[in-house]
C-alpha positions in Angstrom: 0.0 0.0 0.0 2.7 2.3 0.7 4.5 2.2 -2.4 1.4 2.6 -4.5 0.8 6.1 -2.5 4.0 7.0 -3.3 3.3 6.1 -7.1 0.6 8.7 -7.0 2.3 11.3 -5.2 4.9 10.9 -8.0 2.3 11.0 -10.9 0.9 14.3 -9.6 2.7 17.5 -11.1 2.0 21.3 -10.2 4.1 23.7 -11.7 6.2 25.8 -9.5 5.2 28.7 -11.7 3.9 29.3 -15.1 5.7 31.1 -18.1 4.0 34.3 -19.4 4.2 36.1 -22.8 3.9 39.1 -24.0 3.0 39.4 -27.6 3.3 36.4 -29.4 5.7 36.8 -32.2 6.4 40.5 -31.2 9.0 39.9 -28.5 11.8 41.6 -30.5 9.3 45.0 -30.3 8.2 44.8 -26.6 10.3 47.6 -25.3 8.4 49.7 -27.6 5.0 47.9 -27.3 5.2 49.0 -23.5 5.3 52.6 -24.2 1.6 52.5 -25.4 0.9 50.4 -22.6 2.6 52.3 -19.8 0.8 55.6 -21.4 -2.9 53.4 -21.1 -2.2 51.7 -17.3 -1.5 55.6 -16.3 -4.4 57.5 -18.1 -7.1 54.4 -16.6 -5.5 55.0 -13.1 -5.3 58.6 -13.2 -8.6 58.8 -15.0 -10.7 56.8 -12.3 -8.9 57.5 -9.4 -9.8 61.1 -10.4 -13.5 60.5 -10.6 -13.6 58.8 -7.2 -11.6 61.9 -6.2 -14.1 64.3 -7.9 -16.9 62.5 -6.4 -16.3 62.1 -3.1 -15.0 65.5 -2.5 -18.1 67.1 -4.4 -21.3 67.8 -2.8 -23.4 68.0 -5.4 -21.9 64.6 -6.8 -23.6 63.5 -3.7 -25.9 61.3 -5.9 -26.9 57.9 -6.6 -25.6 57.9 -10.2 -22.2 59.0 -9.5 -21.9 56.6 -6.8 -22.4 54.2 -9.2 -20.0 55.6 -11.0 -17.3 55.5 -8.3 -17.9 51.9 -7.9 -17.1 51.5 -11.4 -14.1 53.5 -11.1 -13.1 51.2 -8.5 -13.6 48.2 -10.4 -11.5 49.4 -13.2 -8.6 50.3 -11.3 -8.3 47.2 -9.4 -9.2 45.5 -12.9 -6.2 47.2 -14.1 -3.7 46.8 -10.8 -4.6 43.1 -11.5 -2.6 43.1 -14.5 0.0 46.2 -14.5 3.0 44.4 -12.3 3.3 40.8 -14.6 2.0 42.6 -17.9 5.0 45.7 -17.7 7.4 43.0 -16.1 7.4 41.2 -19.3 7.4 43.8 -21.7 10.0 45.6 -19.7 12.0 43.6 -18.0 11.4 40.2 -19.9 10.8 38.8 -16.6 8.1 36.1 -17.7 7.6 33.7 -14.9 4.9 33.4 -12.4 4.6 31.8 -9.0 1.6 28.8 -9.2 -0.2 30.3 -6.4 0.4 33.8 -7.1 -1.2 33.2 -10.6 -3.8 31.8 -9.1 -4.2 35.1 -6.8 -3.8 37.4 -9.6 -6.6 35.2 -11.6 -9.2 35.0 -8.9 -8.8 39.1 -8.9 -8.6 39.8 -12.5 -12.6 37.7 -12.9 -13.4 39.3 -9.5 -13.4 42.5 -11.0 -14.6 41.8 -14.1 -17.7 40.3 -12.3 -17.7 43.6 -10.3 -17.7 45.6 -13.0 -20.5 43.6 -14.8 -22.5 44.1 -11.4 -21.8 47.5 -11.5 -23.1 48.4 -14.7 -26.0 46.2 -14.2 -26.8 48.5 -11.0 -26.5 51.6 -13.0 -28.9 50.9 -15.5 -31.4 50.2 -12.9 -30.5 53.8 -11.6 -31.0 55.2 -15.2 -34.7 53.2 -15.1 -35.8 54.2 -12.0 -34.6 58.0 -12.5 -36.7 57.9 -16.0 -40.0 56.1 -15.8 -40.5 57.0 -11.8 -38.5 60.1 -11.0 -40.8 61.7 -8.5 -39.7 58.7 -6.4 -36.3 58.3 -7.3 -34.3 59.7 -4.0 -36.8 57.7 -2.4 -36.1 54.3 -4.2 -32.1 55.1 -4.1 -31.2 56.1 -0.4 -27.8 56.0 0.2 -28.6 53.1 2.7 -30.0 51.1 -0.7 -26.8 51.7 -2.3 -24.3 50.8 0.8 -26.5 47.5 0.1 -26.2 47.1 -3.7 -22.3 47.7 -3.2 -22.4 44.7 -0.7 -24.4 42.6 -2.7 -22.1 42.8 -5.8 -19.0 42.5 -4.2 -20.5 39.2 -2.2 -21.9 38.4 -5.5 -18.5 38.2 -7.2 -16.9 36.8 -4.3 -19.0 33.6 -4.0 -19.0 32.9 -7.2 -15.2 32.8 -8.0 -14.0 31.7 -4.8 -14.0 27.8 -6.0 -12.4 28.5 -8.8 -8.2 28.6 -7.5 -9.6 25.4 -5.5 -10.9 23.4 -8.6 -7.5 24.3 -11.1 -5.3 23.4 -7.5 -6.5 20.1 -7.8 -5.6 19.6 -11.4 -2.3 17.3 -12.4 -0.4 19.4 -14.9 1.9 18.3 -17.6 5.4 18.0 -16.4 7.9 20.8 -17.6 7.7 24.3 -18.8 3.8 25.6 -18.5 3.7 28.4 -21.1 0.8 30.5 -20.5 -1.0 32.7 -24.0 -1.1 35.9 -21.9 0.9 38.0 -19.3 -1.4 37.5 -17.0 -3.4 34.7 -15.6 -6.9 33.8 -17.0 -8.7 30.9 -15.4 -9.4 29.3 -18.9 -6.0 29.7 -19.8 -4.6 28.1 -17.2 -7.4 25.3 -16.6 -6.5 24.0 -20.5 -2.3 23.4 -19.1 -3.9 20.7 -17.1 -2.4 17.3 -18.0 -6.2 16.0 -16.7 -10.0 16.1 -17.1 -11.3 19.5 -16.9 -14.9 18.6 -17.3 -15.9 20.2 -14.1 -13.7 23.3 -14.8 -15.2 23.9 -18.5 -18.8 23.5 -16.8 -18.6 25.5 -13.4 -16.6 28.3 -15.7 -19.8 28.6 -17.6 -21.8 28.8 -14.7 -20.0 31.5 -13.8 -19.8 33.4 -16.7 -23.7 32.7 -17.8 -24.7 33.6 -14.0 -22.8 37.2 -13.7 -22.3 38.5 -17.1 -24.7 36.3 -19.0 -27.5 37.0 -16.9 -26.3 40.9 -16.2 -26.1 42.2 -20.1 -29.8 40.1 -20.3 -31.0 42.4 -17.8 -29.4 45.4 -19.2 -31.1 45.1 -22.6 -34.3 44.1 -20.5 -34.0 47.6 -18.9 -33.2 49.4 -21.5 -36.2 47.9 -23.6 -39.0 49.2 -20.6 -36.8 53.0 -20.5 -37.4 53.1 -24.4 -41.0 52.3 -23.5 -41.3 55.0 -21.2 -39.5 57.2 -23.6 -41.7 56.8 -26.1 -44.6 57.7 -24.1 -43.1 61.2 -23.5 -44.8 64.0 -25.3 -42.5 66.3 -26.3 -39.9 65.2 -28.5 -37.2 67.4 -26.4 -37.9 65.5 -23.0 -37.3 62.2 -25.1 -34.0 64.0 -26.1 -33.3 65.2 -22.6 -34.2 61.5 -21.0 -31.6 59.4 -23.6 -29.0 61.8 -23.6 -28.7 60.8 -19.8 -28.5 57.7 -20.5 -25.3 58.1 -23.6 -22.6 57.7 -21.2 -23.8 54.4 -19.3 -24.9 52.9 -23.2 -20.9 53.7 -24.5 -19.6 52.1 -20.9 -21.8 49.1 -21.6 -20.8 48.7 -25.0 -17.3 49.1 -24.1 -17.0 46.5 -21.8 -19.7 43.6 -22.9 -18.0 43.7 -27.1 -14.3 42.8 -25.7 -16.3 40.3 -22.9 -18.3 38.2 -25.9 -14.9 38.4 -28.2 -12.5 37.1 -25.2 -15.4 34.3 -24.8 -16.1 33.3 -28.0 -12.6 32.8 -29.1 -11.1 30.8 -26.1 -14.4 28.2 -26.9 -14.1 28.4 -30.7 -11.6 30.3 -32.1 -8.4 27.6 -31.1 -7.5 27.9 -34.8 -6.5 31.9 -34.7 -3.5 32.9 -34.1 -1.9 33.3 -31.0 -1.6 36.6 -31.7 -5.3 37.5 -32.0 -5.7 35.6 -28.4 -3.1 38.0 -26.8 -4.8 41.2 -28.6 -8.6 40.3 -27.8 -7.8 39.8 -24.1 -5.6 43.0 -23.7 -8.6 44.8 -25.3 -11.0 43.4 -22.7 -8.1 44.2 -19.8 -7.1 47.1 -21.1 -9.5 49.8 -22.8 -12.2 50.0 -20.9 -10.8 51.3 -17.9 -9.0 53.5 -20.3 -12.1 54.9 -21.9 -14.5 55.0 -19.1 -13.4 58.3 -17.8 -13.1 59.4 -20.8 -16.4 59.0 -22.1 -17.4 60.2 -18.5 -15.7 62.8 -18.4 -16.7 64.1 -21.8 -20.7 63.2 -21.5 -20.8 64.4 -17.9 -20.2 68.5 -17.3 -20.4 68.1 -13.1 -17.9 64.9 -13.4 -15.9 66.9 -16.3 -15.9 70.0 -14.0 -15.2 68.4 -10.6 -12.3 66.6 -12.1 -10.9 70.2 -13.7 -11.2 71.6 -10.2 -9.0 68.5 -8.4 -6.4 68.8 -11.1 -5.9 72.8 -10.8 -5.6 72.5 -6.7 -2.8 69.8 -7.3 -1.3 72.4 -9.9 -1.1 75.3 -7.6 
């Protein structure tokens, strides 16, 4: 009996760490690919952190919608610390290896954000319904006690959901040798598919994931969207329809700008293993990358209060 154990202890292999890339087939160019790179990690970080700042310190941001707005800030700069240290490390320093557990850490983040950020938007376009079809009782639906609870809620949310998954790829047996990972960064179907074992149970709860949170969260975003156009279209005067979408531009871009990159990033690990490597690593940056780069933007732009407030922050650090 005691030999056999020992067999099996043998057979099992977990890495010590993973191997990251960069740009597949780009290495030669990645001290210039992390100049664009640098420039986008700093605008996202400086952008949000900016709109909490503008927020917070504002009292007539004092508002349900740009509390929602902070909590997506949040999300996007913990979405983007989650991949900043290994991502610049390779393109800087070539430094491509990864601790196992570590890459398990940075993974559970990375989706934990993501999920957050899916949440998040999800809560905002209940904001943009409520404020539209029943305004009269909109401070009144959205007390600031309703919103401390919403915040909870998604960050349990996201934190129940992904909690099993370091658990289920620690168990795995993986392939003896050099693990290469596709990305600079850990993704939990990245790593799950290194596994030298069956990943059945993997595959299926990562689509229960992925169908529960963001599945199920763009669903109800269309859903609320569909009864605000309702409601729109019942207004009389074509300027208050006007008035009532043009609130709602900003959240519709943010939306866009995070669920296209989502869909692309899922479609093509499921049924695009014939692309190029290449086209992996690009598709997941852009889903990593750009929209916490282009929500403050877009906030910033649509939004004169957030536009303003942010002006006023950055001419008080100038003096």
């Amino acid at each position: 009996m005691v030999p056999a154990q020992s067999s099996l202890n043998i057979s099992f292999f977990q890495p010590p760490a993973f191997l990251m890339v960069g740009i597949p087939g780009l290495e030669a160019l990645h001290c210039w690919i992390s100049i664009p790179f640098s420039s986008m990690y700093t605008v996202a970080l400086t952008g949000n952190c900016l709109i909490v700042l503008a927020v917070s310190r504002t009292p007539g941001l004092h508002q349900p919608m740009y509390y929602f707005l902070s909590m997506l800030a949040l999300s996007d700069v913990g979405l983007t610390l989650s991949t900043l240290p290994t991502t610049l490390s390779v393109l800087w320093f070539d430094y491509s290896f990864i601790g196992f557990n570590a890459c398990l850490v940075q993974m559970f983040f990375l989706h934990f954000f993501s999920v957050v950020e899916s949440s998040v938007l999800l809560a905002m376009a209940f904001d943009r319904f409520v404020a539209i079809s029943n305004p009269l009782r909109y401070a009144a639906v959205l007390t600031d006690n309703v919103i401390v609870r919403i915040g909870m809620a998604i960050i349990t949310r996201a934190s129940l959901s992904l909690f099993p998954l370091p658990f289920l790829l620690k168990r795995l047996n993986y392939c003896p040798g050099k693990v290469i990972l596709s990305h600079s960064f850990c993704f939990h179907a990245d790593v799950m598919k290194r596994a030298c074992a069956d990943i059945t149970v993997n595959i299926l709860y990562g689509l229960y994931v992925v169908l529960s949170t963001v599945g199920l969260d763009s669903l109800l975003i269309v859903l609320s969207y569909t009864l605000i156009l309702h409601t729109v279209m019942r207004l009389a005067s074509p300027k208050e329809r006007a008035h009532a979408l043009n609130t709602c531009v900003s959240h519709i871009l943010a939306v866009l700008v995070f669920y296209i990159p989502v869909i692309g990033v899922s479609m093509i690990h499921r049924f695009g293993r014939h692309l190029p490597r290449l086209v992996h690593a690009l598709v997941a940056y852009v889903y990593l990358v750009v929209p916490p780069v282009l929500n403050p933007i877009i906030y910033s732009i649509k939004s004169k209060p957030i536009r303003e407030a942010m002006l006023r922050i950055l001419r008080r650090r100038g003096q």
